[in-house]
C-alpha positions, -999 to 999 in steps of 0.1 A, spaced: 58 131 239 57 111 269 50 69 267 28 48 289 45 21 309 46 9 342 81 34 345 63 66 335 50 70 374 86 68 389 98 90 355 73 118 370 73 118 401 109 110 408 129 126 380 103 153 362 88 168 384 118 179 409 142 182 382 116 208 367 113 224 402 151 226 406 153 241 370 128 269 377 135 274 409 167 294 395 148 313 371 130 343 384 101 354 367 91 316 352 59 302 368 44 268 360 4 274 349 -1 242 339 16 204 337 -3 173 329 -4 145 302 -10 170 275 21 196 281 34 217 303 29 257 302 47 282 316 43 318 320 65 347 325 86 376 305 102 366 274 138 361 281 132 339 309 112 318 291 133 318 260 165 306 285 142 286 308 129 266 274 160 260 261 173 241 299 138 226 300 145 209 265 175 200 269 168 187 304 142 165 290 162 150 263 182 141 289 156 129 310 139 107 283 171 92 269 176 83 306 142 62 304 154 45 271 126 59 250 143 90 228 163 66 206 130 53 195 115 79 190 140 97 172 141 65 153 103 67 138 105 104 137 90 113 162 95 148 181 114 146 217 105 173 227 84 199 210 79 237 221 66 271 217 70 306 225 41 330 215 27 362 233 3 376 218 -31 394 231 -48 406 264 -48 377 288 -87 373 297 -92 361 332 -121 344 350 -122 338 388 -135 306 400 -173 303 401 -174 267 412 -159 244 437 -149 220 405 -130 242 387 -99 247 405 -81 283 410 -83 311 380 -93 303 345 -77 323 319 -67 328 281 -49 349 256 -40 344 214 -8 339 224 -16 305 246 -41 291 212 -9 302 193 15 278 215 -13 250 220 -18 248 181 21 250 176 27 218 198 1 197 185 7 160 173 -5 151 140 6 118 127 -2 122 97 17 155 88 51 134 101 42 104 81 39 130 48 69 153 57 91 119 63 79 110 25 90 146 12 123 142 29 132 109 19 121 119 -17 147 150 -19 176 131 1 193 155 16 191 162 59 167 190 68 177 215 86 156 228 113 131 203 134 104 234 127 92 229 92 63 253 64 59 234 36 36 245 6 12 215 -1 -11 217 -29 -43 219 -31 -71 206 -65 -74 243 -79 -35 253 -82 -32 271 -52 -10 259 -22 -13 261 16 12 263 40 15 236 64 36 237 97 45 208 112 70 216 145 93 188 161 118 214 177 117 248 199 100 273 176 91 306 185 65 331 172 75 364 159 59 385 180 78 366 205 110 379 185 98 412 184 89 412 224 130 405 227 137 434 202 136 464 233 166 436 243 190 439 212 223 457 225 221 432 259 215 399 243 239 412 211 208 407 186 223 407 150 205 400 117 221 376 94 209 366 57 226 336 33 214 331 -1 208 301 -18 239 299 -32 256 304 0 235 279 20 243 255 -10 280 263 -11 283 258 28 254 235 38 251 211 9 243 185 27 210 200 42 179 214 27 159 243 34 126 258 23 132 284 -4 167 275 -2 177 313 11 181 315 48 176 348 69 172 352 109 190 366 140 216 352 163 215 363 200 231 352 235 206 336 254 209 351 289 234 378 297 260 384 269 285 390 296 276 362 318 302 331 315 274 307 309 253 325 276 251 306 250 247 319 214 220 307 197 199 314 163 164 326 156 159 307 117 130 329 98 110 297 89 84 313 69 45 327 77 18 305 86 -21 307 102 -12 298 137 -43 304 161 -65 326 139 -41 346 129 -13 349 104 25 350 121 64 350 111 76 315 125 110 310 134 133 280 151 155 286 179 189 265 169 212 260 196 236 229 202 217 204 199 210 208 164 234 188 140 237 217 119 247 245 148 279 238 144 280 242 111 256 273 110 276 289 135 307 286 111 292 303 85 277 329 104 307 356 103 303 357 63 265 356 64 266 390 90 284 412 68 
C-alpha cells in the first residue's frame, strides 16, 4: 500500500529498508525472498514468521504514519498494511538458466495462497464499505468472507483482506506448538458476541478461534493474541479455513480480550 511521491525514495531507502533489516536481523530463521513495489515475502518456519509479521506490521504502521499517508488511507478505507501467512505444498525450485533471471526461481500453493490473499481490488472495498455503512454497526476484524449473490440463488464467498490473516494450514503448522505458545480454543455465540460486542458485527454473528502467546509464553515480551475463525474460501485453487490474527492494534482487542475468560470455559 505504498504511494508515489517525491518522499517515497528517502521513505525506502532511509527508513524501510534498514528498519526491516534491524527487525529481522533479530529473528532467526526469517529470510527476505523478495521486496519490491508489489510486497514483500518472507520465508521461514511458522512461529517466526507469525512474531516477525506481527513487528513488521506494526513497524510499518508506524512507518507510514511517520510519512503522513496512513490517516488517509485509513480515511478512504483503504488497507495499511495487508498480510498473509499460508504454507502449503512442495516448494518447486528452478536454478538459473539465464544470465537475466537473477538467482533461484521457485514456487509452492502456499506462496499463490499469500499472493491471492494480499491482492488490491478496488472494487471489493468500494462494495464491502456499502454493506457496512448499510448495517451500521463497526466490523470487527480487517479480514472479511462475505456471501454475495449470485442470478440463480446461490451465493459465493468473497474475501476481501485489509488486516494480518493467516491460512489454516498455517494454524495447523503451529498446532505441534500448543503447550509452548498456551494455544487454547475459545467459542462465543451469537448471543454472547451480541451481549458483549454490540457495537460490532460479525459474519454469522457466532464467533470461534484460538488465542496464543506470540513468542515464548514465558518470555517477558509475548504478547497474547487471537486467531478469529473467519470462515472458508477458494484461496489459490484450493478451498481453506481463513482466520485473522487480532492483537493490539485492533479496536476491538481490548474488548475481545475481556470477554475471553467466559468464552474459554
Amino acid at each position: 500500500a505504498m504511494r508515489s511521491g517525491g518522499d517515497i525514495g528517502v521513505f525506502l531507502s532511509q527508513v524501510f529498508q534498514p528498519g526491516l533489516s534491524q527487525l529481522l536481523h533479530a529473528r532467526e530463521g526469517v529470510f527476505v525472498d523478495a521486496c519490491s513495489a508489489s510486497g514483500l515475502l518472507l520465508r521461514g518456519e511458522i512461529p517466526a514468521l507469525l512474531t516477525a509479521g506481527i513487528a513488521l506490521r506494526e513497524a510499518l504502521v508506524k512507518w507510514l504514519q511517520d510519512l503522513d499517508v496512513a490517516g488517509e488511507m485509513l480515511a478512504g478505507g483503504e488497507a495499511v498494511v495487508a498480510m498473509c501467512l499460508a504454507v502449503r505444498g512442495d516448494w518447486s525450485m528452478a536454478k538459473k538458466q539465464d544470465a537475466r533471471l537473477a538467482g533461484t526461481l521457485a514456487f509452492s500453493p502456499g506462496l499463490a495462497q499469500a499472493e491471492s490473499a494480499v491482492s488490491r481490488n478496488d472494487g471489493l472495498q468500494r462494495l464491502f464499505s456499502s454493506i457496512d455503512a448499510q448495517d451500521g454497526r463497526q466490523v470487527l476484524g480487517d479480514v472479511r468472507i462475505e456471501a454475495l449473490g449470485t442470478d440463480d440463488g446461490k451465493s459465493v464467498p468473497v474475501l476481501y483482506n485489509r488486516g494480518f490473516m493467516i491460512t489454516g494450514s498455517a494454524v495447523q503448522g503451529l498446532v505441534p506448538l500448543a503447550k509452548r505458545l498456551r494455544m487454547r480454543k475459545f467459542r462465543a455465540s451469537a448471543e454472547q458476541m451480541a451481549k458483549q460486542l454490540p457495537a460490532y458485527r460479525w459474519p454469522g454473528g457466532k464467533l470461534e478461534g484460538i488465542s496464543l502467546y506470540a513468542g515464548s509464553a514465558a518470555a517477558s515480551d509475548a504478547e497474547l493474541v487471537l486467531l478469529l475463525h473467519v470462515g472458508k474460501v477458494l484461496l489459490g485453487a484450493a478451498i481453506e479455513d481463513v482466520f485473522e490474527l487480532m492483537d493490539a492494534q485492533n479496536p476491538a482487542y481490548a474488548l475481545l480480550v475481556e470477554a475471553l475468560p467466559g468464552w474459554q470455559g
